[in-house]
N, C-alpha and C positions, 0 to 999 in steps of 0.2 A: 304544682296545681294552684290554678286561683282560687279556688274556692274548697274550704275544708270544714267537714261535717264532721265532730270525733266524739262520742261516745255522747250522743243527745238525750236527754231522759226530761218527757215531760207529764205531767200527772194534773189533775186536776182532783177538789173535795176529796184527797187524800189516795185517788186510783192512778197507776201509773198507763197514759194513754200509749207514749210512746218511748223505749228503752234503749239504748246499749247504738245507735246510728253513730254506723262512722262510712261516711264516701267521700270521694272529691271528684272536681270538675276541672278540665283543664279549659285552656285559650281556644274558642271555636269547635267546642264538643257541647252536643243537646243531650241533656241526661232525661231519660223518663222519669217520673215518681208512679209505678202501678202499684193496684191493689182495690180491693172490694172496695164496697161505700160504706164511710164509716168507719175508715182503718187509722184515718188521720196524719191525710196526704195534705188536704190543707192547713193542718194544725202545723204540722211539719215545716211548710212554706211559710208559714207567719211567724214561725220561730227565727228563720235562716234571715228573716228580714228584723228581727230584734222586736216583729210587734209582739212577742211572747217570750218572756224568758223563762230556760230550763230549768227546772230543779239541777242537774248538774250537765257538765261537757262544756263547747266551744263550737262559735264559728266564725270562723278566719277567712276574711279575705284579702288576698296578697298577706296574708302572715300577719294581717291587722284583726283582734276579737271584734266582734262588730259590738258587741255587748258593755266596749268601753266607749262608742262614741259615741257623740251626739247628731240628732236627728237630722242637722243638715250634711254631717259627713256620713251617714248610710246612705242618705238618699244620692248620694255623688258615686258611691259606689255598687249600690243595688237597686236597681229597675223594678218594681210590683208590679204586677199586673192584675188585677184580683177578678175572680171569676164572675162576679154582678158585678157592673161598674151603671151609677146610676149616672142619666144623660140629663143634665140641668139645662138651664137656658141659656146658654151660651156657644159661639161657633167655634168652629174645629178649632180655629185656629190660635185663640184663646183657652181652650183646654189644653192645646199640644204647648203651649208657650207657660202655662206653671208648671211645668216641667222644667223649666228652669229656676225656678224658683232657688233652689239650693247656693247655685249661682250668681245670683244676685247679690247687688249692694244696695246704694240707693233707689235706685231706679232700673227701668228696663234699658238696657242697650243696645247699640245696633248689628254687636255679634248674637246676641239672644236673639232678635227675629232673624238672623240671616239660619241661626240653629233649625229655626222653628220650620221657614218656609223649606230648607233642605229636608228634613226630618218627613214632612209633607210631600213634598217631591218623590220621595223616597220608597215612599208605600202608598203611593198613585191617590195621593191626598189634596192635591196641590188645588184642582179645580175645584172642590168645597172647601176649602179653606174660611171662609164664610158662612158656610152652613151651617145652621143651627143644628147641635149634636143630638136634639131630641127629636131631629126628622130625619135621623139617619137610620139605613138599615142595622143588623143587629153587626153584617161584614165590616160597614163602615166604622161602627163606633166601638169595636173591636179595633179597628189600626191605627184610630185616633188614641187608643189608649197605648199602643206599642209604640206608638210615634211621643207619645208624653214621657212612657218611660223612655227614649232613646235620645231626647234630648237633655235627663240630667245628666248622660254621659258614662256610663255605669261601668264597671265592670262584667257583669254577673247580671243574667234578667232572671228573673222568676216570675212564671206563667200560671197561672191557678186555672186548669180546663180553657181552653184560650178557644178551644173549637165547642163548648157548651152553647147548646140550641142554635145552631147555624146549619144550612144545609150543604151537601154534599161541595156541590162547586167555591162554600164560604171558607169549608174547613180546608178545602185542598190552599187553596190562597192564603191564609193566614198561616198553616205551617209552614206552607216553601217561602211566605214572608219572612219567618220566623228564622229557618234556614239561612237565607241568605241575610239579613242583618248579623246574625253571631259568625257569619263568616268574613261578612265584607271588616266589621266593626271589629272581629278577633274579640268576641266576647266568652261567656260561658253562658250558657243556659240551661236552667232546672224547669222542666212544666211537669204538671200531673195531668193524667190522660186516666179515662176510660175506654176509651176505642184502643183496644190492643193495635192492630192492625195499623192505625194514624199512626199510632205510638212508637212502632219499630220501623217505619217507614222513613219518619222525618227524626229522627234521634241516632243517639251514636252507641246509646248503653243504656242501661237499664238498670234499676231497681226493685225488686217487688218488695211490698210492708207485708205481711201476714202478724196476725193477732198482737199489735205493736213491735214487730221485731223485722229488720229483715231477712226475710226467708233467702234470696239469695240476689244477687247482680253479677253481671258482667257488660262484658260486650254484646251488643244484637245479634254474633252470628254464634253465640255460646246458648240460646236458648234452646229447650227442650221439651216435649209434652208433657212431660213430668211437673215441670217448675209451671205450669200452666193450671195443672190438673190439680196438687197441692194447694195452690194459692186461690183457685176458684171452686174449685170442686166440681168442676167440668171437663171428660176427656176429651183431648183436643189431639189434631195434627199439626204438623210446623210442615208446610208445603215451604220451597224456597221459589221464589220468581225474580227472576233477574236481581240475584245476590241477595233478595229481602226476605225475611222472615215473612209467612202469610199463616195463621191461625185460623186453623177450620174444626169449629168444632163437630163432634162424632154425632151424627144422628142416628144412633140404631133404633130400629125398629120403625123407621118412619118410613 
C-alpha cells in the first residue's frame, strides 16, 4: 500500500477528536473519508498531510513517516487540495506552476513550465492559462487547484469536499477528473465527501468516522443500510445501478 494510516489519535484542549485510524490506500484506488459534519474528516486530512501532528500513530507513505520530513519532501509526495482555496490576483498559469515549487532550485526551468502547460492541458485548462484565477468560475478554480497539486508530482492527493458549492454538471467533471488523474498518474487518492451517492460513485472504498472512530470501511460493493443508518441516523436503501451503490433514503409517511 502507498499510503498507511495506523492507529491516528488526535485531540485538541485535552479532548480526544479523533482515535484508534488505521486504513491504507493502494496505486489508483479513490478512498472516501464519510461521515456527519463535524466528525473531523478534515481534521483527519491535515493530519495525513503533516499540517497536524497526532498525539500518537504514523503516516507513511511508501514506508516513509511523513512526520520526519521536511516541507519540501511532503509536498513532492502529497498533493492538498483544501476545501476553500482563495483566488488571488494571479493567472491560472502561475498558480498551477508553484506547484512546483518543491522542485525547484534556483530558478524556474524549462521542464517546470513544460509540467505546468501539460498539467493544464490535462484538465481542459490550457486556453485560460492566462486567466486570472479570481474570474474564474468556482469549476475552473477548482482544476486549477488539482492541476497545482499534480504538478508537485505526488504520490497520494488528498481532496478536502472537492465538489463543495459547485453545481450538478461542476461536480460530475471534477470527480471523473479526479478519476482519471489517479489512474492515468497510478496515484492514491483520499477525499472527504458529503454526497453519499458522488461518494460511491467515483471511489473505490470507503471509510465512515462516527463519534471519532471508525465505525466501519470496506469496499463500495460491501455497503449496507445498516452502516448508513448507524452513521447518520437515517433509514436508508442501497438500490444497486449498474454495479454502483445508490442510497435512497426511506420517506415514510410522506
Amino acid at each position: 500500500m502507498i499510503l498507511n494510516v495506523r492507529d491516528i489519535r488526535i485531540g485538541y484542549n485535552g479532548r480526544l477528536v479523533l482515535q484508534g485510524l488505521d486504513f491504507a490506500v493502494d496505486r489508483g484506488q479513490v478512498l472516501a473519508i464519510l461521515g456527519p459534519n463535524g466528525v473531523g474528516k478534515t481534521t483527519l486530512l491535515r493530519c495525513i498531510n503533516a499540517m497536524l501532528k497526532p498525539r500518537t500513530g504514523a503516516v507513511l507513505v511508501e514506508y516513509a513517516d511523513v512526520f520526519r520530513m521536511h516541507a519540501g519532501e511532503i509536498a513532492k509526495r502529497l498533493g492538498y487540495v483544501a476545501q476553500r482555496n482563495e483566488a488571488g490576483r494571479m493567472t491560472a498559469f502561475d498558480a498551477v506552476l508553484l506547484g512546483r515549487k518543491p522542485h525547484m532550485r534556483w530558478k524556474i526551468s524549462e521542464a517546470d513550465l513544460r509540467k505546468v502547460d501539460a498539467a493544464l492541458k490535462q484538465l481542459g485548462l490550457d486556453h485560460l492559462a492566462l486567466r486570472h484565477i479570481d474570474a474564474m468560475s468556482g469549476g475552473e478554480l477548482q482544476k486549477v487547484c488539482i492541476a497545482r497539486a499534480l504538478v508537485q508530482e505526488p504520490s497520494v492527493l488528498l481532496l478536502d469536499e472537492p465538489t463543495s458549492s459547485l453545481d450538478l454538471k461542476n461536480q460530475l467533471e471534477i470527480l471523473r477528473t479526479i478519476r482519471h488523474v489517479v489512474h492515468e498518474h497510478k496515484l492514491a487518492a483520499v477525499m472527504t465527501m458529503h454526497d453519499l451517492n458522488m461518494a460511491f460513485r467515483f471511489s473505490d472504498a470507503f471509510v465512515f468516522i462516527k463519534d471519532g472512530r471508525i465505525f466501519c470501511c470496506g469496499q463500495n460493493t460491501e455497503l449496507t443500510p445498516d452502516m448508513v443508518q448507524e452513521v447518520y441516523g437515517v433509514p436508508v436503501d442501497i438500490l444497486r445501478h449498474q454495479g454502483q451503490a445508490v442510497v435512497v433514503p426511506q420517506m415514510a409517511g410522506c
